[in-house]
PAGUMAR-177934 format. One record per residue (C-alpha): y, x, z. Coordinates in nm, 3 decimals, padded with zeros to 5 digits. Layout:
% residues N
{{Y X Z}}
...
% end
This chain:
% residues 477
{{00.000 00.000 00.000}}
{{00.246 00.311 00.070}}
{{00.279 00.301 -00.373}}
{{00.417 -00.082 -00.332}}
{{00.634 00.007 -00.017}}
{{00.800 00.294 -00.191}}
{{00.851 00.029 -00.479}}
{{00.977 -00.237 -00.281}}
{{01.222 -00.034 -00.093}}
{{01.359 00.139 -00.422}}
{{01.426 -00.273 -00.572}}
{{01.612 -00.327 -00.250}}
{{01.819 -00.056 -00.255}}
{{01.942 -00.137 -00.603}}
{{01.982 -00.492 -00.524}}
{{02.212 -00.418 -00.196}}
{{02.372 -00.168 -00.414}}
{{02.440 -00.440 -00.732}}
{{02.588 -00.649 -00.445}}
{{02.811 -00.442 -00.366}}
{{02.932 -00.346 -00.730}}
{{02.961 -00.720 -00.796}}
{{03.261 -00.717 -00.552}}
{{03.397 -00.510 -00.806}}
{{03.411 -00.749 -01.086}}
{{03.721 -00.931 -01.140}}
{{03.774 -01.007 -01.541}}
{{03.508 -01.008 -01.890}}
{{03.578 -00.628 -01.905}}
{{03.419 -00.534 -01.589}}
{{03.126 -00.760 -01.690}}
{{03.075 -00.642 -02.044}}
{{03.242 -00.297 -02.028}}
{{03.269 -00.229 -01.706}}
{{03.640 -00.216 -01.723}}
{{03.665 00.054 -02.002}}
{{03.656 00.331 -01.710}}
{{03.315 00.531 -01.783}}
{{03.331 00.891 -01.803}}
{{03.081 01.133 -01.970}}
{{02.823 01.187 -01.684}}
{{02.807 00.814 -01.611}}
{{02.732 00.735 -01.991}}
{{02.483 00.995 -02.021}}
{{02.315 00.871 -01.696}}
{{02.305 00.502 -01.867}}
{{02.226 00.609 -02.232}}
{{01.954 00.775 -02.098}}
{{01.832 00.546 -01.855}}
{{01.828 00.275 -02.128}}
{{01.698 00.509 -02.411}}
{{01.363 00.597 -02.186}}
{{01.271 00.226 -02.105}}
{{00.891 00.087 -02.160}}
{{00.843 00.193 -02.495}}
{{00.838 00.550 -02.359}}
{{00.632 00.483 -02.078}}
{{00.365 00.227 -02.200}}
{{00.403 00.272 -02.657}}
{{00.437 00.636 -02.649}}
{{00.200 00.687 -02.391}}
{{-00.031 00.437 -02.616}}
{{00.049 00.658 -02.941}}
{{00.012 01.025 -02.679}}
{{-00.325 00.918 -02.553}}
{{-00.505 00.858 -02.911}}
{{-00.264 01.094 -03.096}}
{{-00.184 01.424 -02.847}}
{{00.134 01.547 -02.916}}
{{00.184 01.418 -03.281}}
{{00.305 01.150 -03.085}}
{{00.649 01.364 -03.093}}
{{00.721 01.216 -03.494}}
{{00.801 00.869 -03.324}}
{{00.996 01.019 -03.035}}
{{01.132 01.258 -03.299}}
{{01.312 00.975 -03.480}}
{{01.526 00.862 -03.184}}
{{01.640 01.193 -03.164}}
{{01.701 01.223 -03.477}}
{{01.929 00.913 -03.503}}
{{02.121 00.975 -03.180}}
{{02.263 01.317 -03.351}}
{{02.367 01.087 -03.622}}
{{02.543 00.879 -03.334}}
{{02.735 01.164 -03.239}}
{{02.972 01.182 -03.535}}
{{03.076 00.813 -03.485}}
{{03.103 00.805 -03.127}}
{{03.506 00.868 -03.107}}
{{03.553 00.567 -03.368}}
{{03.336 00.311 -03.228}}
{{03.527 00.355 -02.881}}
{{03.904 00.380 -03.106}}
{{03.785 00.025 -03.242}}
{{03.828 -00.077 -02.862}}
{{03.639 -00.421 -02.914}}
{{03.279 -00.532 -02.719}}
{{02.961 -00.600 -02.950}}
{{02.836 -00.434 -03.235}}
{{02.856 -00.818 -03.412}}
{{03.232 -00.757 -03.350}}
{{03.239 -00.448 -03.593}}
{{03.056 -00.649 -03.864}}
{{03.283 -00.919 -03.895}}
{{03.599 -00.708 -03.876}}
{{03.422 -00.507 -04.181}}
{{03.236 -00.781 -04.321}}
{{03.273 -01.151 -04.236}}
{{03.159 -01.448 -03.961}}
{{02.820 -01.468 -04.122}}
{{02.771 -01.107 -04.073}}
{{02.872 -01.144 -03.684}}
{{02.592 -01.471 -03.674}}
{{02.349 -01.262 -03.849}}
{{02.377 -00.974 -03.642}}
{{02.385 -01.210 -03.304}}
{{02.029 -01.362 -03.448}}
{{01.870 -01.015 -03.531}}
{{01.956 -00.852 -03.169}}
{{01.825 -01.139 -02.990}}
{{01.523 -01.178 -03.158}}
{{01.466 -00.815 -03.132}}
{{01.659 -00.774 -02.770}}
{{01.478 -01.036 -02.644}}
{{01.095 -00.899 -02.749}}
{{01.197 -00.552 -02.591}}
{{01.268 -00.741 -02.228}}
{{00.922 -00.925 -02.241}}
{{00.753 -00.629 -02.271}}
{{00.967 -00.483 -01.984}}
{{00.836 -00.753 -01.784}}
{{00.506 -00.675 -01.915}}
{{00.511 -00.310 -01.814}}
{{00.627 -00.412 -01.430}}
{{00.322 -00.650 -01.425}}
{{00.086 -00.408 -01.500}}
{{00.256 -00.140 -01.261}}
{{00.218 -00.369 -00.970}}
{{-00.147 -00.467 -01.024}}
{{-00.296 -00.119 -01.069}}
{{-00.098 00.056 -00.759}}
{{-00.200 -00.289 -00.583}}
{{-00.564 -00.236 -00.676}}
{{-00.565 -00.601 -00.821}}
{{-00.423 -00.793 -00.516}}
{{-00.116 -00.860 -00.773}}
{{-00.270 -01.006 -01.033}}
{{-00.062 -00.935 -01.376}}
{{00.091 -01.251 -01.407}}
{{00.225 -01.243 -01.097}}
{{00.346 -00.899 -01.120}}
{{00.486 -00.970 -01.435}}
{{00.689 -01.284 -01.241}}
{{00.842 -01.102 -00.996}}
{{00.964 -00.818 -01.205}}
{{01.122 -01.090 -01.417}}
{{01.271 -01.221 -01.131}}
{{01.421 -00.946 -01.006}}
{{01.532 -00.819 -01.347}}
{{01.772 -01.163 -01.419}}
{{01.895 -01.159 -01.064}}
{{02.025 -00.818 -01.084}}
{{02.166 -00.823 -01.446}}
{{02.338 -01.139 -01.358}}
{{02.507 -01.017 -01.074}}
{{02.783 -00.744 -01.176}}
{{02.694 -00.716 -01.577}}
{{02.802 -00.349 -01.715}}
{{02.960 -00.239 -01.410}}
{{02.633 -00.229 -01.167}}
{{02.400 -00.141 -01.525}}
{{02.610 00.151 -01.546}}
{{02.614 00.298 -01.190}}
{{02.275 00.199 -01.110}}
{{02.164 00.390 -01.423}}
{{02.278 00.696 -01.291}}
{{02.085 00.630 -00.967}}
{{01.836 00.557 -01.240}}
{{01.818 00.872 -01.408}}
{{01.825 01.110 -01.093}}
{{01.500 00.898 -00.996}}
{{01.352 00.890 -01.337}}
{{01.429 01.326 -01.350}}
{{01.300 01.415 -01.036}}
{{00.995 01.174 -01.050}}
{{00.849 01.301 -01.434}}
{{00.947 01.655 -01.399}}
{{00.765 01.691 -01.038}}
{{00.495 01.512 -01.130}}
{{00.411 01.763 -01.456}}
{{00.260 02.055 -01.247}}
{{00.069 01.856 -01.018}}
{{-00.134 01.678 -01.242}}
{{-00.208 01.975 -01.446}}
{{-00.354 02.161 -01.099}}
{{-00.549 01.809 -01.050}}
{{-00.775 01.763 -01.380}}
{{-00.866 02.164 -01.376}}
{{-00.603 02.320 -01.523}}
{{-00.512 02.430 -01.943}}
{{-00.882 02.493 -01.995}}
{{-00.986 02.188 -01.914}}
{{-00.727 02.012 -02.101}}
{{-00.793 02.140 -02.379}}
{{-01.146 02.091 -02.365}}
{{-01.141 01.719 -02.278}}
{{-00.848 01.574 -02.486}}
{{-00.991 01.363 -02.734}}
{{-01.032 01.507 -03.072}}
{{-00.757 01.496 -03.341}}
{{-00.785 01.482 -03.708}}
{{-00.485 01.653 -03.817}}
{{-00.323 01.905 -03.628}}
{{00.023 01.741 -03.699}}
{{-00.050 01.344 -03.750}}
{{-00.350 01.365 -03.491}}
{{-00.527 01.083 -03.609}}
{{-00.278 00.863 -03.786}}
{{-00.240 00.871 -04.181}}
{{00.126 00.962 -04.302}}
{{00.221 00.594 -04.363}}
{{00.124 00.527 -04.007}}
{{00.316 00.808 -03.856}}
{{00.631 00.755 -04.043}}
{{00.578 00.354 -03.945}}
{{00.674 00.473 -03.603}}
{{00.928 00.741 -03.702}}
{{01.220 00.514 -03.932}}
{{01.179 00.203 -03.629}}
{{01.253 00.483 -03.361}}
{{01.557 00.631 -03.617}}
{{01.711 00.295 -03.717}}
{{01.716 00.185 -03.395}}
{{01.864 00.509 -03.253}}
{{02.167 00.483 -03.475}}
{{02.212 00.130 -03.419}}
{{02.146 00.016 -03.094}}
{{02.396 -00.254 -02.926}}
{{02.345 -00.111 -02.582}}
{{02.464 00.223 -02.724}}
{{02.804 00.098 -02.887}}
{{02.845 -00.131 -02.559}}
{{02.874 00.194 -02.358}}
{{03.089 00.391 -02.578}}
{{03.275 00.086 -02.570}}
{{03.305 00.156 -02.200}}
{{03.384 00.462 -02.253}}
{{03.747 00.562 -02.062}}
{{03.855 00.760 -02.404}}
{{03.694 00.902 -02.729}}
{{03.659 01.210 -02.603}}
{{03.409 01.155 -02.326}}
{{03.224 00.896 -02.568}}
{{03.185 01.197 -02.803}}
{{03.073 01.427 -02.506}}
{{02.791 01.154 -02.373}}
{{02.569 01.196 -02.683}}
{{02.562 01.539 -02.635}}
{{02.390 01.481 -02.252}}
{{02.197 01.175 -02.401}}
{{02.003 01.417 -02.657}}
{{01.907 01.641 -02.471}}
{{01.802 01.464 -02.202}}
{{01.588 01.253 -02.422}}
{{01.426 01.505 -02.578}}
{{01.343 01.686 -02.209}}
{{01.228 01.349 -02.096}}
{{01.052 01.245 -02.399}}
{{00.830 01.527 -02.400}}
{{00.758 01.543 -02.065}}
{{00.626 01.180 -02.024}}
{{00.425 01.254 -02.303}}
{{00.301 01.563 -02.190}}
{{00.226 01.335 -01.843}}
{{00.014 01.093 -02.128}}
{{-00.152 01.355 -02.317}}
{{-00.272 01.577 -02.025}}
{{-00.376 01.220 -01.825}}
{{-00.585 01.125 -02.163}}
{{-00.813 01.390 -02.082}}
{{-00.873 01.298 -01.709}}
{{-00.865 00.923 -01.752}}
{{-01.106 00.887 -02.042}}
{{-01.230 00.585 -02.257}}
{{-00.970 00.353 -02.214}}
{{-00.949 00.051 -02.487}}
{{-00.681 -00.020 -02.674}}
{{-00.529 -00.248 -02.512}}
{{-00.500 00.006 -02.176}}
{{-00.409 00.335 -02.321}}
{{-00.049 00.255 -02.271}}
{{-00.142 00.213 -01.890}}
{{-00.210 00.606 -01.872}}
{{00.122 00.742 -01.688}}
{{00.064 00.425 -01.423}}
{{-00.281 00.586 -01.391}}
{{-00.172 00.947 -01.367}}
{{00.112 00.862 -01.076}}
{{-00.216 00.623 -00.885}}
{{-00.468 00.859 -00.901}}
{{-00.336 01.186 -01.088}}
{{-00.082 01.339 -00.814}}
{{-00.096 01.375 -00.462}}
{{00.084 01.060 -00.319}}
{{00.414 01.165 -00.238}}
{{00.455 01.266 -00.583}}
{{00.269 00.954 -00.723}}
{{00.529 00.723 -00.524}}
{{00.833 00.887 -00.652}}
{{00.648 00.878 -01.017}}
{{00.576 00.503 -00.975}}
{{00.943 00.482 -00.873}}
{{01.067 00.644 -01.174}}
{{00.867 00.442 -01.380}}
{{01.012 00.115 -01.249}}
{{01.343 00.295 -01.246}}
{{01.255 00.288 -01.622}}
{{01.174 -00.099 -01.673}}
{{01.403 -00.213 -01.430}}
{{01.706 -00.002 -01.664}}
{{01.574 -00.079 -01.967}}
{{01.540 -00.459 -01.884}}
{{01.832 -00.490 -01.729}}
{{02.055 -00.334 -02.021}}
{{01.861 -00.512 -02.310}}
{{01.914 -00.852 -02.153}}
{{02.262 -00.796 -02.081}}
{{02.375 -00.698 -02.468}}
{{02.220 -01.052 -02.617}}
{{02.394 -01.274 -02.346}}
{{02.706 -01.072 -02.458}}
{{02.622 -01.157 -02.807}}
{{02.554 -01.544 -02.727}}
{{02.885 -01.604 -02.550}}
{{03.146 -01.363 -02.737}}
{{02.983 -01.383 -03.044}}
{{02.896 -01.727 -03.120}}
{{03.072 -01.954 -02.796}}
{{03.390 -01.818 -02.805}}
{{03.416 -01.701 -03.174}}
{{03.373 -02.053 -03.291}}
{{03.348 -02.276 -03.007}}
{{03.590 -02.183 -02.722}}
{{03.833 -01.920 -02.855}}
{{04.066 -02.008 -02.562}}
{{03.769 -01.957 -02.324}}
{{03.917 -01.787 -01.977}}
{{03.783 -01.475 -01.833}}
{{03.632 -01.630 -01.515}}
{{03.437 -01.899 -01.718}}
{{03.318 -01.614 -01.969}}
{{03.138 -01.470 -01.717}}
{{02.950 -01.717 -01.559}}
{{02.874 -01.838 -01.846}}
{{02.750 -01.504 -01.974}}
{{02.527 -01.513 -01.616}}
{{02.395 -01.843 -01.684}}
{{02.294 -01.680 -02.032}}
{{02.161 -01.445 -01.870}}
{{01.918 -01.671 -01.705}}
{{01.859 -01.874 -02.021}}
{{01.767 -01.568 -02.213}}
{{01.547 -01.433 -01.946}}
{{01.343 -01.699 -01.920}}
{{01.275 -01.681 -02.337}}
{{01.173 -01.284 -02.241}}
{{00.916 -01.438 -02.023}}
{{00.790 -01.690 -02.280}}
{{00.721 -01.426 -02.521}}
{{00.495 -01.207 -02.334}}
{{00.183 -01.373 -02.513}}
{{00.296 -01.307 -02.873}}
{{00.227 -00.907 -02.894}}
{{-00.076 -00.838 -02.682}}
{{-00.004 -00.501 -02.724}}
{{00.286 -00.338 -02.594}}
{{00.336 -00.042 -02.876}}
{{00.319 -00.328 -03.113}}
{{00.593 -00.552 -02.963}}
{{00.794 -00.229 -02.945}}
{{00.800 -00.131 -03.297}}
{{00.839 -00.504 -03.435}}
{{01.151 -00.484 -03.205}}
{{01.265 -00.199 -03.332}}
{{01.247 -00.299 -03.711}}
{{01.376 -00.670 -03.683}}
{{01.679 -00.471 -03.531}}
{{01.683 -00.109 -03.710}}
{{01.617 -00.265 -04.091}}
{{01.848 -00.569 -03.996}}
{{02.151 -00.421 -03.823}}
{{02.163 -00.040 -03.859}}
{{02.222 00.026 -04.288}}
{{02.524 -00.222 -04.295}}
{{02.655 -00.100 -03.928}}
{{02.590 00.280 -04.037}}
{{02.799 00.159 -04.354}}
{{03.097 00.032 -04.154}}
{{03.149 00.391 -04.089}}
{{03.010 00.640 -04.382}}
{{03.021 00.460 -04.706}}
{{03.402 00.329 -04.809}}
{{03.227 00.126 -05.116}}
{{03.022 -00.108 -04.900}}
{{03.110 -00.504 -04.997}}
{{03.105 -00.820 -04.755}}
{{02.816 -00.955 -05.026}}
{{02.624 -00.598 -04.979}}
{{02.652 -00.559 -04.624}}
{{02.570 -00.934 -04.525}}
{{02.285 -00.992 -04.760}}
{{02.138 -00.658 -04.634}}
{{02.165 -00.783 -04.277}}
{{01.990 -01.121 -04.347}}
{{01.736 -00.935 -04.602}}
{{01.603 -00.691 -04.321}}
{{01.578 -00.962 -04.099}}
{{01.366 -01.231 -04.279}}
{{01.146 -00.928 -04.458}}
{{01.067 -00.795 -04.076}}
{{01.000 -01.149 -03.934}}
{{00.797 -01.264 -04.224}}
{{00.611 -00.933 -04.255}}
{{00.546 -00.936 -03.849}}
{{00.441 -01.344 -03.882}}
{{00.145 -01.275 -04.181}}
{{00.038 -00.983 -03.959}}
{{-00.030 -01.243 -03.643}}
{{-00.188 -01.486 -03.866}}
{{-00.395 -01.231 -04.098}}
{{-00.475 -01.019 -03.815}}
{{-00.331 -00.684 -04.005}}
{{-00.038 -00.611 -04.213}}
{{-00.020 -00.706 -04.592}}
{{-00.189 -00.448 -04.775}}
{{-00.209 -00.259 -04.453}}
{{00.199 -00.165 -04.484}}
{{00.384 -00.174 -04.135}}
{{00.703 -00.377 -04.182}}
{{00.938 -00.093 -04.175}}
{{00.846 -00.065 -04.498}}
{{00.948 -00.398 -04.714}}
{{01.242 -00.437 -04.434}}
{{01.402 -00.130 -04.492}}
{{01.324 -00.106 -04.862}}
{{01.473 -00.474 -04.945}}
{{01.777 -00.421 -04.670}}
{{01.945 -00.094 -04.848}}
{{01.846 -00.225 -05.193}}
{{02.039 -00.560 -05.107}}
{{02.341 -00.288 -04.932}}
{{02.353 -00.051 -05.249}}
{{02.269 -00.240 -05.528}}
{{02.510 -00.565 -05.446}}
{{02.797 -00.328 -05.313}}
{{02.787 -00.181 -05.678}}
{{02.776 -00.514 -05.833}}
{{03.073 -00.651 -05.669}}
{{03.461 -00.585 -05.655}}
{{03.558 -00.259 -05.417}}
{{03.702 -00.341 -05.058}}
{{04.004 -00.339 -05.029}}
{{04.174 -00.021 -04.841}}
{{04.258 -00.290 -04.541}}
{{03.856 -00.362 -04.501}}
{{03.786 -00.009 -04.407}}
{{04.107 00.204 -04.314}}
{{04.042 00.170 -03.925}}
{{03.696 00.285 -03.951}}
{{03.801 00.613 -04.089}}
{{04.127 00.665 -04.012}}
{{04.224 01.020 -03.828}}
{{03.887 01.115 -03.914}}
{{03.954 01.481 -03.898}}
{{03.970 01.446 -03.523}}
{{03.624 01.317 -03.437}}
% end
């Protein structure tokens, strides 16, 4: 029981803490970004916190413990795309606004903003479930089955809509930081212990499971680059990234968080997977449907149990983040977005957020609902990731690099993405595998930059006015 005590005590200290930092919150911008005030270390602390969330610790682990290390060309993506991030960082926070959907309509139109809104929940929405999922399973195994799953998954869910609802940005933001530390200490310390527990290198080696290829393990190239363009799109394009440079006090420390986030990703990324790779080879024969349980298994049984509590801490550190930040950016969406866009322009600060916590609720409770539709945890990750990477990130990454981009091109590409993705992911639940055995990254991203290219250059140029203030002063960033 000492793995649930450390557990519990860990949610109550963030919950007394989120109390506090709800005292805090006195108009929309402290809600949705937290008051513009964020310096460097705090972003870095909550891009990181909300970059290593479940599909680290369960789909990685899932892809680690069949794959080894070739694991790293999914990871590698994310990396990848947060570089990219870098060089728009200072002109996402100039734009000074609060959603990604508010960048597409100032470069595109409405229907762009609605499009966007509908792609991030949908996708938003699938990464919280399996959150939930992930905080199920971590409180059956350390509970030896006294918490079933379902009501593991419950409480986490619980917990997760309370605290998001209480302070928005503001305690998502501060907590992350307490986050991180956690998340740090807990991976990094666990690392050496579990390598002195299964034997040492020798044995590691000599039990991993064997690997086809020594750089795509035992995936095929289509299979490995099916998990590196989700991880990339979505790197470049994520909501709860622009949110928080949003927050950001000035450009400058925008600019400087990406430069902490990568790095720290990368450290943390390969250490968790390292964590999966080495516990694959101690914790052997596990179906399918388990292998993305491994790191839960390594901090029950891998480490001595000091270090397996702060491990098991770190890893609901991880869900707790991750859920708490994804749910956040689609209530955002729903009530600046789509209420007061085109309901309730006029709509006051104080009713804006409460009605962004009753979203909250709304939108947590759809989370929960969806838990039955991907069985498997790396799958509902990298459907979530292409809904959102094929049907946001080429017409946002546009907005920014590509002067030539039309309303028509950039809309159509947004709505193109988003059917292919859903369509592709709906004929693989009812056929039981993809069309001709082609993840949906595939036809997504395919038909969304053919619709972005090919009807930009078949309609009239922008005008200057269209996309001047997303390049202005450009020398400077």
């Amino acid at each position: 029981m000492v793995y649930l005590f450390s557990i519990l005590g860990y949610l109550i200290i963030l919950f007394f803490i989120g109390l506090q930092l709800a005292k805090r919150l006195k108009k929309k911008e402290d809600f949705l970004v937290a008051g513009r005030t964020l310096t460097a270390p705090i972003l870095v602390g909550t891009l990181l916190a909300t970059w290593i969330g479940s599909g680290d610790i369960f789909s990685v682990s899932d892809l680690s413990y069949n794959h080894g290390y070739s694991s790293l060309i999914g990871s590698s993506g994310g990396w990848l795309g947060i570089i990219v991030v870098f060089f728009i960082a200072g002109r996402v926070r100039r734009f000074g606004q609060f959603t990604v959907p508010d960048i597409l309509e100032a470069r595109y139109n409405k229907w762009a903003r609605i499009l966007a809104t509908i792609a991030t929940i949908i996708a938003y929405l699938t990464i919280v479930s399996y959150q939930f999922r992930g905080g199920g399973w971590v409180l059956n195994i350390i509970t030896e089955g006294k918490i079933s799953i379902g009501s593991g998954i419950i409480i986490v869910a619980v917990f997760v809509i309370a605290y998001t609802l209480m302070a928005g940005m503001i305690s998502v933001a501060y907590l992350d930081m307490f986050n991180g530390i956690v998340m740090i200490t807990g991976i990094f310390l666990a690392l050496p212990f579990l390598i002195q527990h299964v034997g040492g290198m020798d044995y590691i080696v000599a039990n991993v499971a064997p690997r086809g290829h020594s750089i795509l393990g035992n995936m095929s190239l289509t299979q490995a680059m099916g998990y590196f363009f989700p991880t990339f799109l979505l790197a470049m394009g994520m909501a709860n990234t622009y949110q928080r440079f949003f927050s950001a006090k000035n450009e400058k420390e925008a600019k400087k968080s990406v430069v902490g986030w990568v790095v720290g990703a990368i450290l943390l990324g390969v250490a968790l997977q390292s964590l999966a790779v080495i516990g694959s080879s101690y914790f052997k024969g596990l179906e399918a449907k388990e292998a993305g349980k491994i790191i839960i298994l390594v901090g029950h049984k891998g480490v001595p149990v000091v270090v397996g509590c702060l491990l098991l801490v770190a890893i609901m550190a991880i869900i707790i983040s991750t859920a708490n930040s994804f749910l956040l950016v689609p209530a955002t969406n729903v009530i600046r977005d789509i209420y007061q866009r085109f309901i309730n322009p006029d709509l006051p600060d104080k009713k804006m957020i409460l009605y962004s916590r009753l979203t909250v609720i709304v939108l947590g409770f759809i989370s929960y609902s969806l838990i039955s539709f991907f069985p498997r945890i790396l799958d509902a990750a990298y459907a979530a990731y292409t809904v959102y990477g094929a049907g946001i990130t080429p017409a946002l990454l546009a907005v920014f690099f590509w002067k030539r981009v039309t309303v028509q091109g950039g809309v159509l590409s947004i709505l193109g993405g988003l059917i292919t993705t859903v369509v592709w992911e709906i004929m693989n639940k009812i056929l039981g595998h993809f069309p001709l055995g082609i993840p949906s990254i595939y036809p997504a991203l395919i038909c969304s930059l053919t619709l972005l290219i090919g009807v930009s250059l078949m309609t009239a140029k922008p005008s200057p006015e269209k996309w001047h203030p997303f390049f202005k002063n450009r020398r400077t960033d």
